[in-house]
C-alpha positions as a LaTeX table, in Angstrom:
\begin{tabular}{lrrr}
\hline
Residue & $x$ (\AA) & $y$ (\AA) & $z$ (\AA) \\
\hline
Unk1 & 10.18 & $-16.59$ & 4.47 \\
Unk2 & 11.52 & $-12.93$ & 5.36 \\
Unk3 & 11.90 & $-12.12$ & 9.15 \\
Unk4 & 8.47 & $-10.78$ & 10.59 \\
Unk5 & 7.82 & $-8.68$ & 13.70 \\
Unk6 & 4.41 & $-8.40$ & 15.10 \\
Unk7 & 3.25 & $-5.22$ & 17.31 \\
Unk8 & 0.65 & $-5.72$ & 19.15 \\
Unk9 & $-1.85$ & $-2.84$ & 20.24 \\
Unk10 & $-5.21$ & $-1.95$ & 22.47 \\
Unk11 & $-7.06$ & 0.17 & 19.93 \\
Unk12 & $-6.49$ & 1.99 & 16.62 \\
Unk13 & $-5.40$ & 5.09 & 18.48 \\
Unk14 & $-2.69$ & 3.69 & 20.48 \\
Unk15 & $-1.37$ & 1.93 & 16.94 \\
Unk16 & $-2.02$ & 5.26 & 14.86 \\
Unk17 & 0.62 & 6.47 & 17.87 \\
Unk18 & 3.32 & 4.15 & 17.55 \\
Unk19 & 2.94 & 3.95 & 12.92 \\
Unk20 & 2.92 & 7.61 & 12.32 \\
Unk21 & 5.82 & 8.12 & 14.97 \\
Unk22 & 7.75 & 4.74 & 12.50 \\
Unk23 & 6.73 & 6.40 & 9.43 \\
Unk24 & 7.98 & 10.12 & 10.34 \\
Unk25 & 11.67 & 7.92 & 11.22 \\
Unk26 & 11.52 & 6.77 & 7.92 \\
Unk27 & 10.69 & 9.97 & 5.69 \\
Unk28 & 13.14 & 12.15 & 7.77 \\
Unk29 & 15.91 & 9.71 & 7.62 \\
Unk30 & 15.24 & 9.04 & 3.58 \\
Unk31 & 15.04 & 13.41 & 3.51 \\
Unk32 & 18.67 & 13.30 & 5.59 \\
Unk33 & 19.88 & 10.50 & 3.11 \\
Unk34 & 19.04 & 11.70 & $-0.27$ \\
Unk35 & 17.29 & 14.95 & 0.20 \\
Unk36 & 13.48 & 13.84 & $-0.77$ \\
Unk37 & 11.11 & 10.71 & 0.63 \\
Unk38 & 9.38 & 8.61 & $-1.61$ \\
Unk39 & 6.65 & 6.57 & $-0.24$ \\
Unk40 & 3.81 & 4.29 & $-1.05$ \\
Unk41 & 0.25 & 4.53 & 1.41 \\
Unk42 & $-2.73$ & 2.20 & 1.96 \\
Unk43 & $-6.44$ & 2.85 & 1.32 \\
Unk44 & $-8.90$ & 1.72 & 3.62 \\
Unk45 & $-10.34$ & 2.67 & 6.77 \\
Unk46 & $-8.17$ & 1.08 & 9.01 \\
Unk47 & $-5.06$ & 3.54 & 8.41 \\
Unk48 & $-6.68$ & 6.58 & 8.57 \\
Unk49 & $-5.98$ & 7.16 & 12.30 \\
Unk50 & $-2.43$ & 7.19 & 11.18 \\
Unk51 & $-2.31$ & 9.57 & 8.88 \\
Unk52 & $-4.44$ & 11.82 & 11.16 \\
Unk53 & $-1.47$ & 11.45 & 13.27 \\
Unk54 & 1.07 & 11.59 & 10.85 \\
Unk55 & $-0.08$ & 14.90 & 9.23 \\
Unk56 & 0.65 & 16.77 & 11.99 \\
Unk57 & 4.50 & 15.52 & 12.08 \\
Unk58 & 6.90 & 18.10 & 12.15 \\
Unk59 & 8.20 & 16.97 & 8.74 \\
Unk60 & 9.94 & 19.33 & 5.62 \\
Unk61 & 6.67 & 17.61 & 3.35 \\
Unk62 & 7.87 & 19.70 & 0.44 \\
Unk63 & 10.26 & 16.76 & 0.18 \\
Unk64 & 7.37 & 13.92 & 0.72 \\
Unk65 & 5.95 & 11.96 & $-2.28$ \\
Unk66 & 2.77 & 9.83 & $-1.60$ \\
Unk67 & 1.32 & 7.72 & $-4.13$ \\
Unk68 & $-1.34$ & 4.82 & $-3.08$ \\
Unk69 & 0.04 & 1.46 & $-2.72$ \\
Unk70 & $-3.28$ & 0.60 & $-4.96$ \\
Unk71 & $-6.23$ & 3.03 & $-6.69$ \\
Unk72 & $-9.51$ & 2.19 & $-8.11$ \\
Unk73 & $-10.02$ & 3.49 & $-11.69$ \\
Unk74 & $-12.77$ & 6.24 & $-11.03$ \\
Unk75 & $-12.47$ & 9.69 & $-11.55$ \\
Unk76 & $-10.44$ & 11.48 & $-8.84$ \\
Unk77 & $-12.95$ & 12.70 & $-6.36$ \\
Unk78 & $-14.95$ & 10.08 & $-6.40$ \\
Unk79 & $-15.55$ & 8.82 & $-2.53$ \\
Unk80 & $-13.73$ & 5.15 & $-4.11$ \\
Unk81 & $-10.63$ & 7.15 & $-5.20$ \\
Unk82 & $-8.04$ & 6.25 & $-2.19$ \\
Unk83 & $-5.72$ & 9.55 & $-4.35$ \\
Unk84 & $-8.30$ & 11.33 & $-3.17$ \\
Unk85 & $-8.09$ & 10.61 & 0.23 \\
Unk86 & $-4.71$ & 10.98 & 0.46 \\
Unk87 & $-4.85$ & 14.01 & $-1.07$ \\
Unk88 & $-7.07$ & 15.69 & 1.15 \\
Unk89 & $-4.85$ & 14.69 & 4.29 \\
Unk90 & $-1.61$ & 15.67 & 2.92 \\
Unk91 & $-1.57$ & 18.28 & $-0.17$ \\
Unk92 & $-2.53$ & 21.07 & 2.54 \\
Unk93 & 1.09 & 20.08 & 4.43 \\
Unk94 & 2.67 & 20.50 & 0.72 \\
Unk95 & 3.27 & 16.67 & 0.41 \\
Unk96 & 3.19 & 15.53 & $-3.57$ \\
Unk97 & 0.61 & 13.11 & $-3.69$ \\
Unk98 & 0.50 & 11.40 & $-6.64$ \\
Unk99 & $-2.98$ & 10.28 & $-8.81$ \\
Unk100 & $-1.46$ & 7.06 & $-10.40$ \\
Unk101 & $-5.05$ & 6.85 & $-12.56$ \\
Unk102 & $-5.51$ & 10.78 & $-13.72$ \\
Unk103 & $-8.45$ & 9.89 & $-15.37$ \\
Unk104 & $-11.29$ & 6.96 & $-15.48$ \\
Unk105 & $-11.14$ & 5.11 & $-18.12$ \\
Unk106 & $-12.18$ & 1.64 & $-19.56$ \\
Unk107 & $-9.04$ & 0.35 & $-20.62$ \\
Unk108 & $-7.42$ & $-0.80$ & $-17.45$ \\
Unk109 & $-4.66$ & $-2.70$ & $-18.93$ \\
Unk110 & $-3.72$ & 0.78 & $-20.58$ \\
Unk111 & $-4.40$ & 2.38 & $-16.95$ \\
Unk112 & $-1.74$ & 0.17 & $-15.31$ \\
Unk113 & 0.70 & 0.84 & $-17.94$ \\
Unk114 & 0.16 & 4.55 & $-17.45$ \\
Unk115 & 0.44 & 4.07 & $-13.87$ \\
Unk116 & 3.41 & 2.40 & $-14.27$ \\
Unk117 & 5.38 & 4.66 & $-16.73$ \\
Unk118 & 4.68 & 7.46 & $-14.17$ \\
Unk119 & 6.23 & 5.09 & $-11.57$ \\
Unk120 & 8.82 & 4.82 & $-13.70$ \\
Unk121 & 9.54 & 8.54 & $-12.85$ \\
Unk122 & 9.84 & 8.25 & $-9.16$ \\
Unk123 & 12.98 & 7.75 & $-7.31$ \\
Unk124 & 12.72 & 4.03 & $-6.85$ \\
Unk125 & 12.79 & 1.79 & $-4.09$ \\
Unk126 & 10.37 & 3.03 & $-2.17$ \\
Unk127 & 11.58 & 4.75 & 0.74 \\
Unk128 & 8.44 & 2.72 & 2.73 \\
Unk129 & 4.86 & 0.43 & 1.45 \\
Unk130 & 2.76 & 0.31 & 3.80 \\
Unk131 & $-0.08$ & $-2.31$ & 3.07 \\
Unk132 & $-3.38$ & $-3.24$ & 4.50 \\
Unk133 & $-4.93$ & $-6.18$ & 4.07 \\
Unk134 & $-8.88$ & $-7.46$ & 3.39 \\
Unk135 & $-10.93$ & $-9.78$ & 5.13 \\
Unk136 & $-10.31$ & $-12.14$ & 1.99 \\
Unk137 & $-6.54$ & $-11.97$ & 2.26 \\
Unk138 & $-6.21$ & $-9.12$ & $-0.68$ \\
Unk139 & $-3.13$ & $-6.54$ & $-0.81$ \\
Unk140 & $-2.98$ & $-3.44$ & $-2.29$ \\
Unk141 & $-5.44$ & $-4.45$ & $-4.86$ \\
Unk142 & $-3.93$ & $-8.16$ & $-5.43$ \\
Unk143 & $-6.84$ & $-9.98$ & $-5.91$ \\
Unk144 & $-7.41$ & $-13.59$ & $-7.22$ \\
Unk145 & $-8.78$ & $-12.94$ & $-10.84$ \\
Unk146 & $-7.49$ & $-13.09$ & $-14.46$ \\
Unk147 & $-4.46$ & $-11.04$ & $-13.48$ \\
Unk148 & $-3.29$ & $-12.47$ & $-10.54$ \\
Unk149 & $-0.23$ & $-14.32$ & $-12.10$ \\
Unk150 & 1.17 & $-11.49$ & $-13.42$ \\
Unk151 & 0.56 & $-8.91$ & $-10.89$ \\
Unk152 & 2.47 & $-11.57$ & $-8.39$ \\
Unk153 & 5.09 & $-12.87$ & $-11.21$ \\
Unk154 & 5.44 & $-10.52$ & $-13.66$ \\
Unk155 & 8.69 & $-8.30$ & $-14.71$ \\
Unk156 & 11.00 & $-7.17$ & $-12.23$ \\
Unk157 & 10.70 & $-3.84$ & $-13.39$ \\
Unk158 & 7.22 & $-3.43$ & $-13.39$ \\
Unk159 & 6.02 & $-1.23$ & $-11.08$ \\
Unk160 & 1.93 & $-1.33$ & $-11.49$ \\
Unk161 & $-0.86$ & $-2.85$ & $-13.34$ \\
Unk162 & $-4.21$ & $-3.10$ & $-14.30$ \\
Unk163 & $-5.53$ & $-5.52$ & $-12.64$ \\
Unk164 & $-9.16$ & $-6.92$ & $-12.76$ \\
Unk165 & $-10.63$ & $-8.35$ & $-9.40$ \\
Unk166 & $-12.91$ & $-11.85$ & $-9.75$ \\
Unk167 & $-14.38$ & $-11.58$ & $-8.56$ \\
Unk168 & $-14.97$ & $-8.12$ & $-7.95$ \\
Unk169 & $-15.34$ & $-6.81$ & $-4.49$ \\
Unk170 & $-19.09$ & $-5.41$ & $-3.62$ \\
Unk171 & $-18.08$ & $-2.55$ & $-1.93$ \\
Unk172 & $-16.33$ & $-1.21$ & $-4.89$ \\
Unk173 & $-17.05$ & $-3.46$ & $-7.71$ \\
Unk174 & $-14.11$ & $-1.10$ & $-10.35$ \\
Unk175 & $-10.86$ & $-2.49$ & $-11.84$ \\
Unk176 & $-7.90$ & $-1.22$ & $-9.81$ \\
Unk177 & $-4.34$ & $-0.33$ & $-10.69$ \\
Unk178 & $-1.95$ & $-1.50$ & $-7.98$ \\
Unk179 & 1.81 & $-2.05$ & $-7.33$ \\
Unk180 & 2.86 & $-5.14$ & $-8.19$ \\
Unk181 & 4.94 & $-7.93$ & $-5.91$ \\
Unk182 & 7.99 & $-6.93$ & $-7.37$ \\
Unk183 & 7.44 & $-3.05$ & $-6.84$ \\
Unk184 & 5.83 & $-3.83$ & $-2.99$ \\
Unk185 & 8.98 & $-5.90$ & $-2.52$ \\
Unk186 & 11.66 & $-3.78$ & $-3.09$ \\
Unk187 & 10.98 & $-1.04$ & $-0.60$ \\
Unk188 & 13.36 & $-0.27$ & 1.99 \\
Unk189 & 10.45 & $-0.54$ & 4.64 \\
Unk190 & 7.61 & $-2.84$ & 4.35 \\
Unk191 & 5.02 & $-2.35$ & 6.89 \\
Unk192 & 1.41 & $-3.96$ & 7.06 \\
Unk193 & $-1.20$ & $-2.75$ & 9.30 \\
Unk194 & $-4.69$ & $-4.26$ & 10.30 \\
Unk195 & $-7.14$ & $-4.54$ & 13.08 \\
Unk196 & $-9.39$ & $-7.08$ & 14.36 \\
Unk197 & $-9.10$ & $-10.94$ & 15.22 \\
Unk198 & $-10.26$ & $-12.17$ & 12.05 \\
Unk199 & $-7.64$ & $-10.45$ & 10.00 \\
Unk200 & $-5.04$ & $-11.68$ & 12.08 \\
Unk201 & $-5.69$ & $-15.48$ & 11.90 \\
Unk202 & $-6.14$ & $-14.79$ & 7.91 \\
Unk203 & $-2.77$ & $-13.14$ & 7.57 \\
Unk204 & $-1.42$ & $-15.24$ & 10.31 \\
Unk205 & $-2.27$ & $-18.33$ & 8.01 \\
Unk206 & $-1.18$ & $-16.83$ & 4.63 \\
Unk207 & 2.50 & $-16.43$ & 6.76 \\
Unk208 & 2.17 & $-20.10$ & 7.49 \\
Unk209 & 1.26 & $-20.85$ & 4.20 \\
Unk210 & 3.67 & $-19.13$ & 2.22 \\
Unk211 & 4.62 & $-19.55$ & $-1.46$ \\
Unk212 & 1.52 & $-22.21$ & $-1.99$ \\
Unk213 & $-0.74$ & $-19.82$ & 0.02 \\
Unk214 & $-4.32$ & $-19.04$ & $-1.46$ \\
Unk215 & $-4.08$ & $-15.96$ & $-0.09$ \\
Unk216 & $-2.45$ & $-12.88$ & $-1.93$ \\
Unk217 & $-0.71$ & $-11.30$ & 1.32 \\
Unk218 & 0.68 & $-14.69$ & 1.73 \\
Unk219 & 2.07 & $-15.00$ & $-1.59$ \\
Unk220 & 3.64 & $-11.40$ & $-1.77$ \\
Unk221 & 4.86 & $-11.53$ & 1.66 \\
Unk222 & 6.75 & $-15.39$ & 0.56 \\
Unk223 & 9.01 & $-13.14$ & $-1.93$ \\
Unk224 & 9.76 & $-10.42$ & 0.56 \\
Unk225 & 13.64 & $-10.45$ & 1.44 \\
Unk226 & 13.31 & $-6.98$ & 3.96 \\
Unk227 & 12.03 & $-7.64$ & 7.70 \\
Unk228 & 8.49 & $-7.01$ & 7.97 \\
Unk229 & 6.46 & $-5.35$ & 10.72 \\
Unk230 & 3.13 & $-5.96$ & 11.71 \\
Unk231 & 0.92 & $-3.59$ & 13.61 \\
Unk232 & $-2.02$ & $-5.24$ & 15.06 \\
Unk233 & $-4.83$ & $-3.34$ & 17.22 \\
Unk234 & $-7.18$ & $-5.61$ & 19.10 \\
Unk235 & $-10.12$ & $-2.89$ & 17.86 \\
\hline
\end{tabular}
């Protein structure tokens, strides 16, 4: 198991705070180090405090790539579309945010290797991932389902995949594309971020469980070499 650090917080502003003041260490010292800042952002609610913060960081975002850490295969605009989100935060800074599914389509297999060709592209490792995690122990958009196995244990070199929840979540019953193990694991900074008691105990358990966990933050964070750091607000 890789070395964890947990940060502890009142509420989701004082943790937006501390995260988007971490993140804008890491882009500016990847921007000093090879001129441009690759990194890979979490959908959800519970992150969007940060990035509220983080948008109005005195950064050169010309040099910032964003791509999600995970996207649902809708069409971009659509209120599921965590691109979209992104998008609207940090295209007005002049950040490069990056639609890893261009279009909606029913092929997801075909949508993951898109997504993964074009990750392909990027300067590689990640600069920084940082992940969320569900209720039901999910990253990114590794769920338990036909392909779980090779979203955790596939390739070294692949990037993203198609990946089809089961089963699949109610609140946004699509296929996903998402980064895989291999592609979370290899970033230079891995941070998680969640709220509430109830996701703590669940990712606190998946640490405890590790490789054999039946949780997929448990099973991605077993393979993890980097430190990890864990920002946890109360509310």
């Amino acid at each position: 198991m890789t070395e964890i650090e947990w940060w502890d917080y009142e509420d989701a502003a004082e943790m937006a705070d501390a995260l988007a003041g971490d993140i804008q260490f890491i882009i500016e010292a990847a921007i000093d180090a090879r001129g441009a800042a690759v990194i890979a952002l979490a959908g959800g609610k519970t992150p969007l405090p940060i990035y509220e913060k983080l948008v109005k960081a005195k950064l050169d975002w010309k040099r910032v790539t964003i791509l999600p850490t995970d996207e649902r295969i809708v069409p971009l605009g659509d209120p599921l579309s965590n691109v979209t989100a992104l998008g609207k935060t940090f295209i007005p800074k002049g950040a490069r945010v990056i639609p890893i599914v261009p279009a909606a389509t029913e092929d997801y297999k075909a949508a993951g290797r898109s997504a993964d060709a074009l990750c392909q592209d990027l300067h590689w490792p990640l600069d920084l991932c940082l992940l969320g995690v569900g209720g039901d122990g999910h990253t990114a958009s590794i769920f338990p389902g036909p392909d779980f196995d090779e979203a955790l244990n596939g390739p070294k070199e692949r990037r993203a995949l198609g990946v089809m929840p089961d089963p699949l979540p109610p609140e946004a019953p699509v296929a996903r594309v998402t980064l895989s193990r291999a592609g979370i694991a290899s970033a230079r900074a891995l941070m998680i971020a969640i709220s509430g008691k109830a996701k703590k105990k669940v990712l606190e358990d998946a640490i405890k469980q590790g490789a054999s966990s039946a949780y997929p933050i448990g099973r991605v964070l077993a393979e993890v070499e980097l430190p990890v750091d864990i920002h946890w607000s109360q509310q």
